[in-house]
Every structure is written in C-alpha cells, then in structure tokens.
C-alpha positions as CSV (number, residue, x, y, z in Angstrom):
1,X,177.1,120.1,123.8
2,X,179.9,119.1,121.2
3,X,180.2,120.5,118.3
4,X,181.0,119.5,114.6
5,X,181.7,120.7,111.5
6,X,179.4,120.7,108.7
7,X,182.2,119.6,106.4
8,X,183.1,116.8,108.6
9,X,179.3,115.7,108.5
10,X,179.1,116.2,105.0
11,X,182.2,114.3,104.5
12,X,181.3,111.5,107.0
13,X,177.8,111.2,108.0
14,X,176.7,109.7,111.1
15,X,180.2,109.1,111.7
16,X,181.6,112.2,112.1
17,X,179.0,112.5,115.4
18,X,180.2,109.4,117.2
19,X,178.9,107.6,119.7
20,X,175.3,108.8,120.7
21,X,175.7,110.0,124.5
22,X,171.8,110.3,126.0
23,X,170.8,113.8,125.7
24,X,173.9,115.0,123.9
25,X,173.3,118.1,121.7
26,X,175.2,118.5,118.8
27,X,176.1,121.8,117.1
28,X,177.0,121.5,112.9
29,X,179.1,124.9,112.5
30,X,180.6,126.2,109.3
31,X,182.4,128.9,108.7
32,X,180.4,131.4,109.8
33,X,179.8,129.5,113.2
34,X,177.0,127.4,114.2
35,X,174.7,126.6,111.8
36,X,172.2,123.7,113.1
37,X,171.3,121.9,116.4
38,X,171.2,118.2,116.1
39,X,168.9,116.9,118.7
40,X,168.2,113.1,119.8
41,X,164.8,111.9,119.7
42,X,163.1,110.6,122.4
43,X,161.0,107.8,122.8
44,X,157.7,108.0,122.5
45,X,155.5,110.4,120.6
46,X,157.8,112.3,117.8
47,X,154.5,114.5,117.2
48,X,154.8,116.1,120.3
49,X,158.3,116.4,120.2
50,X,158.7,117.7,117.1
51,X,155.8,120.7,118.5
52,X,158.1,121.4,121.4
53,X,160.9,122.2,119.9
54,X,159.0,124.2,117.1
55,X,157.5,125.6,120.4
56,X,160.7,126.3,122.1
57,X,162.4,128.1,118.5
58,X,158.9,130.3,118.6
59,X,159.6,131.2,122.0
60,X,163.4,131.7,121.3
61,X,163.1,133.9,118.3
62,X,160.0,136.3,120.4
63,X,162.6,136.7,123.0
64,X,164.8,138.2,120.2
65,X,162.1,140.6,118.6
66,X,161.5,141.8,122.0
67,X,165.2,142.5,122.8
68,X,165.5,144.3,119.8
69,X,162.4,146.2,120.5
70,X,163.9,147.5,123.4
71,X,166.9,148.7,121.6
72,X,164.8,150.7,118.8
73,X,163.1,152.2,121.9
74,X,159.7,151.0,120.2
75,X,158.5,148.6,123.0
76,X,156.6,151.3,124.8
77,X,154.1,152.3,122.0
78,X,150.9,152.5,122.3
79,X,148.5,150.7,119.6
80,X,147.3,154.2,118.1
81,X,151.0,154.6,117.5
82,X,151.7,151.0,116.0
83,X,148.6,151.3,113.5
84,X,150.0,154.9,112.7
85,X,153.0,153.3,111.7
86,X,151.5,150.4,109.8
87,X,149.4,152.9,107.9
88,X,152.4,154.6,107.4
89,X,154.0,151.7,106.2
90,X,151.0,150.6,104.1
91,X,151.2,154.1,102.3
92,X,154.7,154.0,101.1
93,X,154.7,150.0,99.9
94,X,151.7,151.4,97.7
95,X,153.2,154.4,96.4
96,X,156.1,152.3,95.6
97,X,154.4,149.8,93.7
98,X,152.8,152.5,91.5
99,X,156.1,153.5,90.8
C-alpha cells in the first residue's frame, strides 16, 4: 500500500500515483491523515465490484458500531430495553421540536 498526498494528486493527477503495480492500493492522505483508498479495477464486471467493496465498507463500518457498543457497555441489551430507549429518544426529539 503506498501512499500519497492529496495535494500531490491534486497538483498532478495520475501522475503523482506512478506506475500502476497489479493490486496496488493507494492511500490519498491530507493533513489530517488518510483520507481515500484508491483501488484498481479489475476486469470483468465493474457492477459486482463496485457491490463488494460497498459490501466490504458496510461490513467495516458494523465492525466499528459494534466495538463501540461494547465500550458504552450497551451490547448486552435486551430489545425491551432498546425500544425503551428509542421511545425515550422519540419523546425528547418531540418535546424539542415543540420547543
């Protein structure tokens, strides 16, 4: 995986990646670090590629809700507990709106 700056790629397009090496992933960081994966495409059908990799962000990003679930301690709920707090939830969006 290499990586390059955004500014370089703003700068210099397609240059500023090189030479395409097979599956190479490239990262486009700023200055707040990464930013974007660049990704080659494959031959073949870009339909199903472009599913997996939506597929494989979806997958990425539950990964990261659960994690964080863990950490609030709120993975262990039951779902008389999670409608309780939706309800909750519900309520004070409402009362906020009238307001």
């Amino acid at each position: 995986m290499r990586q390059v700056p955004l500014r370089e790629f703003r700068t210099r397009g397609v240059k500023a990646l090189g030479p395409a090496e097979g599956q190479d992933l490239i990262v486009l960081s700023g200055r707040q670090g990464p930013a974007f994966f660049l990704i080659p495409v494959l031959a073949g059908d870009l339909e199903a590629q472009g599913r997996e990799l939506l597929r494989a962000q979806a997958k990425a990003n539950l990964r990261a809700w659960q994690a964080r679930a863990r950490e609030l301690g709120v993975d262990q709920m039951s779902p008389l507990e999670i409608e309780a707090e939706i309800k909750a939830a519900r309520l004070e969006r409402h009362r906020k709106a009238k307001a």
